[in-house]
MDAnalysis code that builds the backbone (N, CA, C; Angstrom):
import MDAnalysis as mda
import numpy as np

u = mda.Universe.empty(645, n_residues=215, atom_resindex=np.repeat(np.arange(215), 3), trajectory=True)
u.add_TopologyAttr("name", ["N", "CA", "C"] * 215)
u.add_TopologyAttr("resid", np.arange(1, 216))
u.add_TopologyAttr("resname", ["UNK", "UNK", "UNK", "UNK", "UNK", "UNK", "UNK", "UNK", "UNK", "UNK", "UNK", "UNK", "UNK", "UNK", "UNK", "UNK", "UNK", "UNK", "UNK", "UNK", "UNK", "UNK", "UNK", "UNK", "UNK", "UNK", "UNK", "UNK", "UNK", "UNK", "UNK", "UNK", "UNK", "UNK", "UNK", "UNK", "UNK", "UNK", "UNK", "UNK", "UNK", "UNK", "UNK", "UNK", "UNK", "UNK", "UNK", "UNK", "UNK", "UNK", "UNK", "UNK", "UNK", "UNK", "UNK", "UNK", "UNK", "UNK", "UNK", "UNK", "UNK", "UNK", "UNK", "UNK", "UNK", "UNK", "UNK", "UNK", "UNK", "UNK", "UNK", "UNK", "UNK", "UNK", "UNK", "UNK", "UNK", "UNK", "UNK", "UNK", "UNK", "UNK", "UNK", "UNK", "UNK", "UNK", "UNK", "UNK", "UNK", "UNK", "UNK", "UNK", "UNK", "UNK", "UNK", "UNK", "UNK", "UNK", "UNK", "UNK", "UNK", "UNK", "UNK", "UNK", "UNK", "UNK", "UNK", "UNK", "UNK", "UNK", "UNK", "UNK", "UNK", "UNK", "UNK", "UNK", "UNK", "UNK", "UNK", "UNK", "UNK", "UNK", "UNK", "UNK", "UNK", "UNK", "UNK", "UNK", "UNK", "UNK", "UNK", "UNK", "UNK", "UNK", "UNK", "UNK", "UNK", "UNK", "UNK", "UNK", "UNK", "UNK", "UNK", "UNK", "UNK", "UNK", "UNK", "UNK", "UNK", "UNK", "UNK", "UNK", "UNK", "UNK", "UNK", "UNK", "UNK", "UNK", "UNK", "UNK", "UNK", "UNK", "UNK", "UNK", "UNK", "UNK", "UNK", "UNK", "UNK", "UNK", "UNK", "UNK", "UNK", "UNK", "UNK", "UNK", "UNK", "UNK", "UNK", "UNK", "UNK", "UNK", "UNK", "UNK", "UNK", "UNK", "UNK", "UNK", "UNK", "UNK", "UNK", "UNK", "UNK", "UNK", "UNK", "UNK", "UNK", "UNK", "UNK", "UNK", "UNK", "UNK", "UNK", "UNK", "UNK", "UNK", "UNK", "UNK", "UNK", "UNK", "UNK", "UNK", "UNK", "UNK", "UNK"])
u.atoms.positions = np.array([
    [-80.897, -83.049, -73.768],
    [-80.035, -81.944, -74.198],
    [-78.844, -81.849, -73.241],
    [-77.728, -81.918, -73.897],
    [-76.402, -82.195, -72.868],
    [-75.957, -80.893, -73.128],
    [-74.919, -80.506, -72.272],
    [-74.354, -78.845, -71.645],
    [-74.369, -77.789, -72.596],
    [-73.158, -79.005, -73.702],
    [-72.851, -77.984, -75.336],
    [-74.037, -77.448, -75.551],
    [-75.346, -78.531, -75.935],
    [-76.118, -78.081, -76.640],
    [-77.176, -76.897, -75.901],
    [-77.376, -77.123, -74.652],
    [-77.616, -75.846, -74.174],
    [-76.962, -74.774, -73.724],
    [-75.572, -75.092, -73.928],
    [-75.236, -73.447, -74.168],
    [-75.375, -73.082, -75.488],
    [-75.546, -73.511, -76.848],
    [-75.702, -73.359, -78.109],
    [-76.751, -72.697, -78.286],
    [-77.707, -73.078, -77.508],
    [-79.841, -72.818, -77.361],
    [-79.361, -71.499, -76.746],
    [-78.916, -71.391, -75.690],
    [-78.632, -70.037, -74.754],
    [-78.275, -69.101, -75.416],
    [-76.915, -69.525, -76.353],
    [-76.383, -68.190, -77.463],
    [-77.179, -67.969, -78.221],
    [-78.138, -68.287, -78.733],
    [-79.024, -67.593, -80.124],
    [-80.267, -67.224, -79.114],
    [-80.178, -67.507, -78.073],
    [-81.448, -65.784, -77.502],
    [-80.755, -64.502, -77.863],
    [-81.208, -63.133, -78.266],
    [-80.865, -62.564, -78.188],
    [-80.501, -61.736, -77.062],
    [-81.197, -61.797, -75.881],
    [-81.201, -60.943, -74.647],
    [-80.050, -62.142, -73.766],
    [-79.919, -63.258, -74.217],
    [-79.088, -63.888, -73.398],
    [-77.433, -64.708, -73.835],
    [-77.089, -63.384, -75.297],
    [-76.164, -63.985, -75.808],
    [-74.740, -63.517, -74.986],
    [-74.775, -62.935, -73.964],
    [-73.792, -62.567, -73.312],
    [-73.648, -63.229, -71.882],
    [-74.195, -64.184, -71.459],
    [-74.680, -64.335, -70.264],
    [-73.959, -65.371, -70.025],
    [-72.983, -65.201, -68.947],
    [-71.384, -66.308, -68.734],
    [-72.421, -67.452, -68.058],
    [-71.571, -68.159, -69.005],
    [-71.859, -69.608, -68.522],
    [-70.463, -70.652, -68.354],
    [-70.731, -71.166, -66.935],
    [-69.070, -71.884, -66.739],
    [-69.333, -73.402, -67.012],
    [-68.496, -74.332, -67.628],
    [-68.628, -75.665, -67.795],
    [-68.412, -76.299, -67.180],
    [-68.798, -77.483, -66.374],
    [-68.313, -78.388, -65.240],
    [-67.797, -79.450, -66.031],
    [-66.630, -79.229, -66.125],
    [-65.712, -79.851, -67.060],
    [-65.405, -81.359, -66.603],
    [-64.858, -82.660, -67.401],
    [-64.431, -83.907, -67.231],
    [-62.814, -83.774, -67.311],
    [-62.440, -84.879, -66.167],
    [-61.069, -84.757, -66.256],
    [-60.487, -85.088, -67.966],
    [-61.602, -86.188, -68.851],
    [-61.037, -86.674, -69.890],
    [-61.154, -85.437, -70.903],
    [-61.870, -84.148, -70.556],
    [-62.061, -83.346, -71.885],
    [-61.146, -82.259, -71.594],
    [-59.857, -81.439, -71.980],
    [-60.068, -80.054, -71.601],
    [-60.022, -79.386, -72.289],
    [-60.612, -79.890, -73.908],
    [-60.810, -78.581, -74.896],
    [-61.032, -77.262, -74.599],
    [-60.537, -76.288, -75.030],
    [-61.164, -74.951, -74.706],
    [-62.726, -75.119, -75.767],
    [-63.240, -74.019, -74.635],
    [-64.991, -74.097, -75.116],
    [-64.726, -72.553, -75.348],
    [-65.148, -71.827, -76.320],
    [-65.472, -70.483, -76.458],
    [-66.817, -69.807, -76.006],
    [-67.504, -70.652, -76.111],
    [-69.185, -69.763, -75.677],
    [-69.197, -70.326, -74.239],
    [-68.108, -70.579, -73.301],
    [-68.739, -70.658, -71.695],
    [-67.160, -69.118, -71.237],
    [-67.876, -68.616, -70.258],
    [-66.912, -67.864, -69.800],
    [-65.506, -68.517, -68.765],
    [-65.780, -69.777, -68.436],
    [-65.127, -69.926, -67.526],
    [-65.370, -72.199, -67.574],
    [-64.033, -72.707, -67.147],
    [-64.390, -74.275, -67.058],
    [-64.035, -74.498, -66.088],
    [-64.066, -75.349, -65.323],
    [-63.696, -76.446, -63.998],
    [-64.108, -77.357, -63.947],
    [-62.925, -78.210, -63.752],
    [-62.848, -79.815, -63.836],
    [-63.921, -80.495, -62.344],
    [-64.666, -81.800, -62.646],
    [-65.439, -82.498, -61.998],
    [-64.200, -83.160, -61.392],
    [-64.220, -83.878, -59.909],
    [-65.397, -83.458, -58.866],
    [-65.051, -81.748, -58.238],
    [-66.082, -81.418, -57.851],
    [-66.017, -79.924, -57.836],
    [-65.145, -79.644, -56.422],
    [-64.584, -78.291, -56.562],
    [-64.277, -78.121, -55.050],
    [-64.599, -76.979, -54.373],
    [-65.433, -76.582, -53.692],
    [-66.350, -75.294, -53.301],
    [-65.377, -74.105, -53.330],
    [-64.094, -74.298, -53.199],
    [-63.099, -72.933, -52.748],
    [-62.801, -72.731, -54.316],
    [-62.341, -73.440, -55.266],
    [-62.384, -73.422, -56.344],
    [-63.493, -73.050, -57.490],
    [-64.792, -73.256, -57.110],
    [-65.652, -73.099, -57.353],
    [-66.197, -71.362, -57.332],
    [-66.532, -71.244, -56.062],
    [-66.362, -69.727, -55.627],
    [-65.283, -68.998, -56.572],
    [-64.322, -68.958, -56.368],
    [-63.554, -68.092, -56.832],
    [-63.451, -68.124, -58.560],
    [-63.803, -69.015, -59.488],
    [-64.131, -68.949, -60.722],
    [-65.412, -68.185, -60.482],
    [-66.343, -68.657, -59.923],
    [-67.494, -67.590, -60.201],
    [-67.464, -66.039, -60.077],
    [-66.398, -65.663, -59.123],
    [-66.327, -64.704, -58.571],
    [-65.274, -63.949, -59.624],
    [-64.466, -64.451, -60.239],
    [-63.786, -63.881, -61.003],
    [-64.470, -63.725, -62.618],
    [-65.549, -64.751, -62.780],
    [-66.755, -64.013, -63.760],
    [-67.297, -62.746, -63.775],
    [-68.166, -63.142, -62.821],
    [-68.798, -61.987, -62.425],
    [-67.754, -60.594, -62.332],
    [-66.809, -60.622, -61.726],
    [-65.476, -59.299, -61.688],
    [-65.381, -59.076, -62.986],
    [-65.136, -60.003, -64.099],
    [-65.029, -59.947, -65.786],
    [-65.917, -58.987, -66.259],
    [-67.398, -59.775, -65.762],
    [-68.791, -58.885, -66.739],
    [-68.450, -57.762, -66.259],
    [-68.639, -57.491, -64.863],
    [-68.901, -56.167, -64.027],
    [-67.578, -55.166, -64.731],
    [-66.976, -55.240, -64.969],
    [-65.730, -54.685, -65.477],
    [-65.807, -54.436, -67.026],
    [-66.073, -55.372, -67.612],
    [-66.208, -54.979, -69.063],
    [-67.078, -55.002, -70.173],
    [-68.566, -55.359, -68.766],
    [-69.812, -55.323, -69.750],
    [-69.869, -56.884, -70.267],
    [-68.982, -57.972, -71.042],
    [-69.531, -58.979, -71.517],
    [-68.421, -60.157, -70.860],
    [-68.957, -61.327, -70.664],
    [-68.101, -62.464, -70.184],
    [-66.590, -62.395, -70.903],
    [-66.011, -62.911, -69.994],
    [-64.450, -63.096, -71.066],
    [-64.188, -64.585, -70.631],
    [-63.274, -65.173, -71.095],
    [-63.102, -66.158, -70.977],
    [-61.902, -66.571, -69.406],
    [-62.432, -67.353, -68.227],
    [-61.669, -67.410, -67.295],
    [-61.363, -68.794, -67.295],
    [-59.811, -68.602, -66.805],
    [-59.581, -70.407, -66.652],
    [-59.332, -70.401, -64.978],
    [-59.368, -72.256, -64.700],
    [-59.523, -71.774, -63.342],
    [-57.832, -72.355, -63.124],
    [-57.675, -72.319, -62.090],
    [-56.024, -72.477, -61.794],
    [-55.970, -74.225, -62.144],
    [-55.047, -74.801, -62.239],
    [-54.743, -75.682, -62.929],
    [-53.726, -76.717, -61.750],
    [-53.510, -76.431, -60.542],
    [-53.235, -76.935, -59.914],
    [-53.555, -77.967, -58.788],
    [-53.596, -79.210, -58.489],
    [-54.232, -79.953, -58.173],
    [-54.740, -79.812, -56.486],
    [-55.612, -80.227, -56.026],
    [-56.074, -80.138, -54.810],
    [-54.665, -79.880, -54.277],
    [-54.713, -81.679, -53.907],
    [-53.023, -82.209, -53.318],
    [-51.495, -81.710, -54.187],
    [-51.098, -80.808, -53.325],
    [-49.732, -80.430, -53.563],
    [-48.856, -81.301, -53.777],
    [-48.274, -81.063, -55.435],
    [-47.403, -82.315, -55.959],
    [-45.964, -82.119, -55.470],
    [-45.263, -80.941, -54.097],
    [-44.510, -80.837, -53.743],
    [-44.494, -81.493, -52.281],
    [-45.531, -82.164, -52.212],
    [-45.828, -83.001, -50.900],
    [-46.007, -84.397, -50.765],
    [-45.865, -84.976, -52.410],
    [-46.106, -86.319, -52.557],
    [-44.602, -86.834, -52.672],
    [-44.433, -88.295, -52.436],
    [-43.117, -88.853, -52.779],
    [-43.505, -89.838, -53.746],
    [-42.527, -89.130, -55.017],
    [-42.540, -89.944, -56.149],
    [-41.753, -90.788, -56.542],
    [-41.863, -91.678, -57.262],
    [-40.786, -92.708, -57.419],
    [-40.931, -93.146, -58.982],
    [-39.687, -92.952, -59.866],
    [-39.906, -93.114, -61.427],
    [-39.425, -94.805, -61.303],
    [-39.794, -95.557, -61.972],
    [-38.979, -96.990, -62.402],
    [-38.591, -97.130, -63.863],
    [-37.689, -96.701, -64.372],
    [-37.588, -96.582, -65.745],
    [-36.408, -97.020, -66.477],
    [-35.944, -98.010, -67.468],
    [-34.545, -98.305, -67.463],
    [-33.618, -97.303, -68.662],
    [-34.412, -97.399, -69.772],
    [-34.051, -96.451, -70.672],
    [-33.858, -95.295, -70.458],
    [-32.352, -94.819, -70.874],
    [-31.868, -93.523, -70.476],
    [-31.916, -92.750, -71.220],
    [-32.586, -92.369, -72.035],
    [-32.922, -91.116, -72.786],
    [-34.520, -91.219, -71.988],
    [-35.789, -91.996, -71.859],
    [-36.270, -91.721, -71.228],
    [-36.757, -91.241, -69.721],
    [-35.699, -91.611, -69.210],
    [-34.978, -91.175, -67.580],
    [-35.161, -89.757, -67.883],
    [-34.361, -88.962, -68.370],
    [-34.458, -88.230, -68.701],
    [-34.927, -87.119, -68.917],
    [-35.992, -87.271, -70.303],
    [-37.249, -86.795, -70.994],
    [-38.178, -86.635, -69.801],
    [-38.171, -87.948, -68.384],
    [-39.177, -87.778, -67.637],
    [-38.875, -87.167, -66.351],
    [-37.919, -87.008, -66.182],
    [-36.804, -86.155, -64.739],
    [-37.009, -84.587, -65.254],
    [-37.489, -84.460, -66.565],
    [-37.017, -82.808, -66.957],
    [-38.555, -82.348, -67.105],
    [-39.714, -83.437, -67.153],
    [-41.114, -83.254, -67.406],
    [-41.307, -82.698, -66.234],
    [-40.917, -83.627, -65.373],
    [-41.685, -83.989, -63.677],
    [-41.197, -82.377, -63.068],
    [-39.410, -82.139, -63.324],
    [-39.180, -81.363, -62.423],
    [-40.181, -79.876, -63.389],
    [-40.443, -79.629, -64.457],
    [-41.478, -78.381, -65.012],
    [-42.574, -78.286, -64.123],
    [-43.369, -79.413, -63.394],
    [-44.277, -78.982, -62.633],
    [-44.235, -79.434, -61.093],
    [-42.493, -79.264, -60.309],
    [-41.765, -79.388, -59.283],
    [-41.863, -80.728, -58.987],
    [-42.257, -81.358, -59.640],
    [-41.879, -82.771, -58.714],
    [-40.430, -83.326, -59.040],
    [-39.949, -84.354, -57.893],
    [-38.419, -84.247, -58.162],
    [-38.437, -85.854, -57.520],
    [-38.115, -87.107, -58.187],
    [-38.429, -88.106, -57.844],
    [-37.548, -88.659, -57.807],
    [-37.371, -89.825, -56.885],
    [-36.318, -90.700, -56.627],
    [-36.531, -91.575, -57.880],
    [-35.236, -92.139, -58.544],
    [-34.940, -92.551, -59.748],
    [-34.890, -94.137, -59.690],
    [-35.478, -95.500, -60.142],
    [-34.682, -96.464, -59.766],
    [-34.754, -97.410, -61.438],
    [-34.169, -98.135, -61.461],
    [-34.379, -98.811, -63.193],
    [-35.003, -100.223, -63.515],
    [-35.259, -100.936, -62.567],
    [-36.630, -101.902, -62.561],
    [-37.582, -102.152, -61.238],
    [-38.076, -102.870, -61.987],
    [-39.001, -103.677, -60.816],
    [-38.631, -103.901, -59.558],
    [-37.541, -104.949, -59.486],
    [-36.621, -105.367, -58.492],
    [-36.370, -103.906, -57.290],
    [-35.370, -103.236, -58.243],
    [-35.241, -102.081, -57.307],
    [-36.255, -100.898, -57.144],
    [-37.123, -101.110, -57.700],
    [-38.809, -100.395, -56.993],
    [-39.188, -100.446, -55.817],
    [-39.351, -102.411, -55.805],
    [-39.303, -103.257, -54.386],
    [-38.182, -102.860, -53.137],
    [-36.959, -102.548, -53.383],
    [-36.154, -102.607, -52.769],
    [-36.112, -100.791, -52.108],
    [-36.444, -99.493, -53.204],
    [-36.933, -98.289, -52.296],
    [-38.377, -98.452, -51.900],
    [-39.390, -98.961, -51.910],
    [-40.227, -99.320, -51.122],
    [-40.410, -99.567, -50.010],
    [-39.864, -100.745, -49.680],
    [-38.804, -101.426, -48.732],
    [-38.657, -100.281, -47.726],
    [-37.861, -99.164, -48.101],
    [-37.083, -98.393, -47.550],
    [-37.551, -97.066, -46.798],
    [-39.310, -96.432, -47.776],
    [-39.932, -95.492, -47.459],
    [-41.097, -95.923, -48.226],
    [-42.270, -95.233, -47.649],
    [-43.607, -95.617, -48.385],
    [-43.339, -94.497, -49.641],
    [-44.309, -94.551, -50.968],
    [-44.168, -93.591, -51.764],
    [-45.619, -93.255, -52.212],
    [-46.325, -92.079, -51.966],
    [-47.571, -92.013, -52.873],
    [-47.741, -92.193, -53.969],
    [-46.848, -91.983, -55.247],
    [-46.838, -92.129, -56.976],
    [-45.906, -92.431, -57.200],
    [-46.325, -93.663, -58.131],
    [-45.093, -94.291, -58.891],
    [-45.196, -94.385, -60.432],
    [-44.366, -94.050, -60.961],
    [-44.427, -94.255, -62.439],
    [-43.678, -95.151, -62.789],
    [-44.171, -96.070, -63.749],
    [-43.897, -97.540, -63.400],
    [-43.611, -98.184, -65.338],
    [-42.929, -97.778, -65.601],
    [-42.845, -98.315, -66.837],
    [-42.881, -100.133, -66.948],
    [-43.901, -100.584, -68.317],
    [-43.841, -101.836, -68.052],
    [-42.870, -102.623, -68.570],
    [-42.168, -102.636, -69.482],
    [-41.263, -103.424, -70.369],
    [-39.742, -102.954, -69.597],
    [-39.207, -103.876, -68.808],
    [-38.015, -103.814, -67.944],
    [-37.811, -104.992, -67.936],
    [-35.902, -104.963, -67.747],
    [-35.287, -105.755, -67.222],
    [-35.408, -106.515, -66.012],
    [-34.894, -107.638, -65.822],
    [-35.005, -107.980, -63.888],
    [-36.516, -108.389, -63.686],
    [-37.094, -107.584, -63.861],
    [-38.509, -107.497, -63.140],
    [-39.345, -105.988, -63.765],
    [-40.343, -106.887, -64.632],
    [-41.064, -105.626, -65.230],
    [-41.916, -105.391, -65.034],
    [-42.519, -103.926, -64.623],
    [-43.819, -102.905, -64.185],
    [-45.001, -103.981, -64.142],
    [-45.421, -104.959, -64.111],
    [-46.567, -105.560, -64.275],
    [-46.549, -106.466, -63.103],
    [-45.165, -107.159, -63.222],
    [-44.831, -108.232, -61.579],
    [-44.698, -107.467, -60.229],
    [-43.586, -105.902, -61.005],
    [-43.173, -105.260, -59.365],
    [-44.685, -104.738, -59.004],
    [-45.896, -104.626, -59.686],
    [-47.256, -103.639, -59.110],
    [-47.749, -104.789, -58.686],
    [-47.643, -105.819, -59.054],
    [-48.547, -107.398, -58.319],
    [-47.955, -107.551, -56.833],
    [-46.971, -107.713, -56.819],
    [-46.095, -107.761, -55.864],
    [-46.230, -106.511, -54.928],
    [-46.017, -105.184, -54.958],
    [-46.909, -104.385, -54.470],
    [-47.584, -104.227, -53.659],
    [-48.928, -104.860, -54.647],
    [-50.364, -104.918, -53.916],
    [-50.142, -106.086, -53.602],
    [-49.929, -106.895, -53.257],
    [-49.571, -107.845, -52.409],
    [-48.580, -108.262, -50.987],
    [-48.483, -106.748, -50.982],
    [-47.845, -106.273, -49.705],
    [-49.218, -105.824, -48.697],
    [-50.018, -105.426, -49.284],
    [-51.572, -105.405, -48.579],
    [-50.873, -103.944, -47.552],
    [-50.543, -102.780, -47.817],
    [-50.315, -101.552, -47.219],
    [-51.288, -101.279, -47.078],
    [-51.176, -100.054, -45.574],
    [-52.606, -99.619, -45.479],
    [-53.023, -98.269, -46.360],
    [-51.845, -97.717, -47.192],
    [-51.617, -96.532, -47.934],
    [-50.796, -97.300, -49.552],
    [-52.084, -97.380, -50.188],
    [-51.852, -97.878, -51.560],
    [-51.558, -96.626, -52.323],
    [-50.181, -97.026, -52.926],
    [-49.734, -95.868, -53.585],
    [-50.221, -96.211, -55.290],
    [-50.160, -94.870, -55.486],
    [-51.313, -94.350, -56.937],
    [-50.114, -94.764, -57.846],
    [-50.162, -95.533, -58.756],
    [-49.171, -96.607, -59.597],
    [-49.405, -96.185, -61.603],
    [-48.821, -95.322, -61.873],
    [-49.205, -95.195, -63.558],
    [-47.991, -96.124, -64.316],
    [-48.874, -96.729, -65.381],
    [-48.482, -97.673, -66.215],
    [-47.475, -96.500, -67.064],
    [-46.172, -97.120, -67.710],
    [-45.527, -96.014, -68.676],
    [-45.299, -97.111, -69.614],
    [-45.737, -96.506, -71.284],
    [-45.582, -97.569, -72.367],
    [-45.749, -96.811, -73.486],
    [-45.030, -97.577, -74.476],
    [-45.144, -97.105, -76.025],
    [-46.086, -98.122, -76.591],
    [-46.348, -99.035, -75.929],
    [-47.613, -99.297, -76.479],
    [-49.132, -98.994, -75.725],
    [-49.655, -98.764, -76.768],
    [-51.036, -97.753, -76.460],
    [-52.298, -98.645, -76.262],
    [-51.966, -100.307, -76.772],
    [-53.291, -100.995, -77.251],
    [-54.127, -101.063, -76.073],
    [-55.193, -101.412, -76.659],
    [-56.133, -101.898, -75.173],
    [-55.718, -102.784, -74.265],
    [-54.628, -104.229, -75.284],
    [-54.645, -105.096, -74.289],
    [-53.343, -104.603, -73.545],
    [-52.626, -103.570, -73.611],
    [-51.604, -103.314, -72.663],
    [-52.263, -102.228, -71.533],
    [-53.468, -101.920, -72.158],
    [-54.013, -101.325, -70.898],
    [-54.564, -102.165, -69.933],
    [-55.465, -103.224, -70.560],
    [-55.791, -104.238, -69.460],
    [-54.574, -104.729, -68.749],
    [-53.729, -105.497, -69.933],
    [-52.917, -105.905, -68.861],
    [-52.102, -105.302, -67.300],
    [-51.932, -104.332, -67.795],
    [-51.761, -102.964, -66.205],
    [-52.537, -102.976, -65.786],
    [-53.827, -102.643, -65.802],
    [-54.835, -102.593, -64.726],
    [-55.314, -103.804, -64.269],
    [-54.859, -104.695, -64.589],
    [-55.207, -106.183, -64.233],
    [-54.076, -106.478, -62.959],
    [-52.903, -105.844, -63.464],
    [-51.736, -105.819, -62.221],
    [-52.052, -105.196, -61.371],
    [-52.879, -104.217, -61.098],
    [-52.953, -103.271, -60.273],
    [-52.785, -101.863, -60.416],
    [-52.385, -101.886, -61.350],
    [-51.986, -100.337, -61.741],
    [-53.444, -99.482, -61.923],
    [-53.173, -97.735, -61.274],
    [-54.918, -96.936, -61.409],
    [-54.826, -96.319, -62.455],
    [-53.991, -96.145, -63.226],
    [-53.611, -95.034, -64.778],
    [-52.746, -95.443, -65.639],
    [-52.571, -94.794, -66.819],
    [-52.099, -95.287, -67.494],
    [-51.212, -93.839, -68.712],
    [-50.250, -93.784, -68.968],
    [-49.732, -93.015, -69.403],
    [-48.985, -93.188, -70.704],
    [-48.758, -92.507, -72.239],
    [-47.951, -93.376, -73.120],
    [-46.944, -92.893, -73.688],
    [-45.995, -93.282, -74.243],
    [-44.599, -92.935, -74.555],
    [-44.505, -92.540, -75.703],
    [-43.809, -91.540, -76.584],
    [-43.688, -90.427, -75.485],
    [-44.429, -89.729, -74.924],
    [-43.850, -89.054, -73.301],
    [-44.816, -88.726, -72.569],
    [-44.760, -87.391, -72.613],
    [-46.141, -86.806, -72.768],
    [-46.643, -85.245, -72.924],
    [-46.882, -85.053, -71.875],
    [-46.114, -84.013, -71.462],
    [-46.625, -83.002, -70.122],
    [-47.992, -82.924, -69.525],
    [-48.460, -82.662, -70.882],
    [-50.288, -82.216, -69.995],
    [-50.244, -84.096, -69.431],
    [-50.242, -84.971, -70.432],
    [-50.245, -85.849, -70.130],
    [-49.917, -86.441, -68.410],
    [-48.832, -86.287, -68.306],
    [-48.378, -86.112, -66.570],
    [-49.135, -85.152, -65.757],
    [-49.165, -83.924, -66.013],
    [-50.284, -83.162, -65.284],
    [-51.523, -84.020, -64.725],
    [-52.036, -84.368, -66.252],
    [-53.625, -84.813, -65.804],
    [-53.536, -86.310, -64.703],
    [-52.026, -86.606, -65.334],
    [-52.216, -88.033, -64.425],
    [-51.904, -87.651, -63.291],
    [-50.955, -86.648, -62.153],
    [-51.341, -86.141, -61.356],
    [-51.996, -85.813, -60.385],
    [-53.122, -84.644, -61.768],
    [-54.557, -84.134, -61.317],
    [-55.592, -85.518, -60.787],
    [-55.592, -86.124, -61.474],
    [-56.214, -87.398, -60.993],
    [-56.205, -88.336, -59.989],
    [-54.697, -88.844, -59.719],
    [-54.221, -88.929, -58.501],
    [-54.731, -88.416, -57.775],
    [-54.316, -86.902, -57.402],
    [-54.526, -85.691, -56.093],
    [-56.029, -85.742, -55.963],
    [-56.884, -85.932, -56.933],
    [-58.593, -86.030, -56.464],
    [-58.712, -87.441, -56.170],
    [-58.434, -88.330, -56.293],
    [-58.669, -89.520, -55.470],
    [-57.950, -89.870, -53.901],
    [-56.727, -89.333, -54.230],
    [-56.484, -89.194, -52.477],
    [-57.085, -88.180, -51.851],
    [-57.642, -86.617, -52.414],
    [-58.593, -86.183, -51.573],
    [-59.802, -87.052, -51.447],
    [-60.595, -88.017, -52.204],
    [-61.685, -88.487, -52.011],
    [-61.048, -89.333, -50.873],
    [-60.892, -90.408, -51.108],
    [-60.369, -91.456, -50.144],
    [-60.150, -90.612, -48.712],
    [-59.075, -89.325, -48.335],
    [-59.251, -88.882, -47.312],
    [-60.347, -88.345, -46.613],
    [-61.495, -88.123, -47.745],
    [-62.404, -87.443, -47.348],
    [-63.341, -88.704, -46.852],
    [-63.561, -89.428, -47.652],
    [-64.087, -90.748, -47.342],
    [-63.310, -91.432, -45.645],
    [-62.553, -91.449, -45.419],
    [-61.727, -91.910, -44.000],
    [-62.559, -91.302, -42.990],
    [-62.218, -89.501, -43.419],
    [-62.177, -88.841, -42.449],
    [-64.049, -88.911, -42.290],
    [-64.829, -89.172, -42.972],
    [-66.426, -89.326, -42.878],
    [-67.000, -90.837, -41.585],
    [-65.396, -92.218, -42.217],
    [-66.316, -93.643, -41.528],
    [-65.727, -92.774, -40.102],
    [-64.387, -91.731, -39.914],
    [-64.015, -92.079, -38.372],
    [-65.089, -91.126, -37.631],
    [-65.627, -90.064, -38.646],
    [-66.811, -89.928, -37.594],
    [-67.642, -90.708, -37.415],
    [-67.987, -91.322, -38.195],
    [-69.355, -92.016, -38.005],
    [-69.008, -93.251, -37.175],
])
């Protein structure tokens, strides 16, 4: 019996049809659920955690039955602290993605292939790159090989950008190196989640560091 179905079992008790239940949500799902009072995305984070519960419980205590709480939507890692870097040649999509990024403050250095990816690289390390694959010069698939073949000790989090959706253009990116994958046109939540995803793997990885240097 998986979560849905026991909160489904839970709602038809009668003594327990009010009784908040929060979902430990997947980054891939974020349907709204109506019969949980409250969701948060896996892997969990105790400060985040707490305070959804705590703002349940404030709900019942206040109005007698669960209401529905969301939890804040902002990623561990502050996306006003990362350095981003778009590679994109098409200028209506330049654009579309300069006006996405800056809605949830990020504000990224601009460059239009591969070639010159390599060349601000070069220049400053960058945590996220959005990396469109079909370019001039040098396209998103060679400049991420090339890349990771710089062997850095701070591998920056690399999303594929494409209008094509197929599988084999997903392999082919992640075969380059690329950790995500994003598709054209690009939806906001879309960027969010790729983001959100990002920011929990560089907290893991830091958390993971900061665990071998104790040990």
């Amino acid at each position: 019996m998986d979560g849905l179905q026991l909160a489904a079992e839970v709602r038809s008790i009668d003594r327990r049809m009010q009784l908040p239940l929060i979902l430990l949500n997947s980054m891939a799902d974020g349907a709204a659920r109506p019969e949980f009072a409250g969701q948060i995305n896996k892997p969990l984070k105790p400060d985040r955690l707490f305070s959804l519960i705590d703002r349940v419980l404030n709900s019942v205590g206040g109005s007698g039955s669960a209401q529905e709480v969301s939890t804040p939507s902002e990623p561990a890692v502050s996306l006003s602290s990362l350095r981003v870097l778009l590679v994109e040649d098409n200028l209506v999509n330049q654009r579309v993605a300069m006006m996405l990024l800056a809605k949830i403050g990020v504000h990224p250095r601009l460059v239009s292939n591969g070639a010159e990816a390599l060349d601000a690289i070069n220049e400053q390390p960058y945590d996220f790159i959005l990396m469109d694959m079909e370019m001039p010069v040098m396209d998103g698939c060679e400049a991420t090989r090339k890349i990771r073949e710089r062997g850095d000790s701070k591998r920056p989090w690399i999303v594929a950008l494409t209008a094509n959706a197929m599988n084999s253009d997903r392999r082919r990116a992640f075969d380059a190196g690329m950790n995500d994958f994003v598709s054209k046109p690009i939806k906001l939540s879309d960027l969010q989640s790729a983001f959100e995803r990002a920011a929990e793997s560089m907290e893991a990885d830091a958390t993971s560091a900061a665990s071998a240097s104790a040990a």
